[in-house]
C-alpha positions in Angstrom: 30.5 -29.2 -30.6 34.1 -27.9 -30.4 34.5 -26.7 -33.2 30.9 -24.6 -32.8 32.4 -23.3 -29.3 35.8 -22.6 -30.8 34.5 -20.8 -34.0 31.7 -19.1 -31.9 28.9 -20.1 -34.4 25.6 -19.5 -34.3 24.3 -22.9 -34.9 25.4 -26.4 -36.2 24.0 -27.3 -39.1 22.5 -31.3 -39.9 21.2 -33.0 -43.2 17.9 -34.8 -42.5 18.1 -37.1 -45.6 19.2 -40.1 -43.4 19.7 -40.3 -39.9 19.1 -36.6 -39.4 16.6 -36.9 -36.3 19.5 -39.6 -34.6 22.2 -36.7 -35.3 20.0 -34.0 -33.6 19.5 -36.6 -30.5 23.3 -37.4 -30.6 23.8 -33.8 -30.3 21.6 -33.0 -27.7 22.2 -36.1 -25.4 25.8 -35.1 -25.4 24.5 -31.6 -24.1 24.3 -29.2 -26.9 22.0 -26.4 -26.1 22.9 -24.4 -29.4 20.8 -23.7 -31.9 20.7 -27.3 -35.2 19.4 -26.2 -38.3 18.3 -29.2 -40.4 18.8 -28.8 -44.4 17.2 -31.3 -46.7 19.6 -31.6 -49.9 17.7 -31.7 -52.9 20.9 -32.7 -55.1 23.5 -35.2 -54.9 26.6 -34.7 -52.8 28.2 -34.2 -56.8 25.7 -31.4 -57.9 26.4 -29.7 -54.3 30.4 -30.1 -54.6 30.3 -29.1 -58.0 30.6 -24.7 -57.8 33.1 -25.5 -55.5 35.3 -27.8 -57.4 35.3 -25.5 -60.6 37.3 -23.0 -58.3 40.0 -25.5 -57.2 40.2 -25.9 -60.8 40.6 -22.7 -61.9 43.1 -22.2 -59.1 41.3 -19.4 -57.6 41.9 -22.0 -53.8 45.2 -22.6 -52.3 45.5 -23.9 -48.5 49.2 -23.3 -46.7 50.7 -25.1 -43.8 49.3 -28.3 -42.9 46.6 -28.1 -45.1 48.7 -28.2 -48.3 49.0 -31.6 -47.4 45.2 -32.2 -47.8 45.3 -29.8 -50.8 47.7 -32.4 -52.8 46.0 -35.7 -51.6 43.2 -34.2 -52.8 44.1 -34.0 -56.1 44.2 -37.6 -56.7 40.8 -38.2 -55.2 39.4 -35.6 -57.9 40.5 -37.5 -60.8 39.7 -40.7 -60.1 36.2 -39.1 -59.6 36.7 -37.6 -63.4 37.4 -41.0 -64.6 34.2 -43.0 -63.3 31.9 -40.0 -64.2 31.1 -40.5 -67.5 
């Protein structure tokens, strides 16, 4: 709920697939009045990551200042996902 006050956005966004209604309750017992949009993903959490891991690939994404950090540790946790997909 920061982060949707600090951004200004126009709703937070929630996945029903499991535990979506207990997120939406979570939210609004903790008083968010903002608009929740639930999604239903029809794909894996691969498939969905997927367009956005080709362009860290090709280089076309490059973080600065802290999140370099994350950038580089991030790295790692790419390949050993290369490695169990067959």
């Amino acid at each position: 709920m920061k982060a949707y006050d600090i951004h200004e956005a126009d709703a937070i966004v929630i996945e029903t697939n499991q535990g979506g209604e207990m997120a939406e309750a979570t939210l609004r017992n903790a008083g968010f009045k903002g608009r929740i949009v639930k999604v239903h993903a029809s794909k894996g959490k691969f498939a969905r990551a997927e367009p956005i891991s080709a362009l860290y690939a090709q280089g076309r994404v490059a973080h600065t200042g802290s999140l370099y950090t994350l950038e580089k540790s991030n790295d790692g946790i790419r390949a050993s996902y290369r490695q169990k997909i067959p």
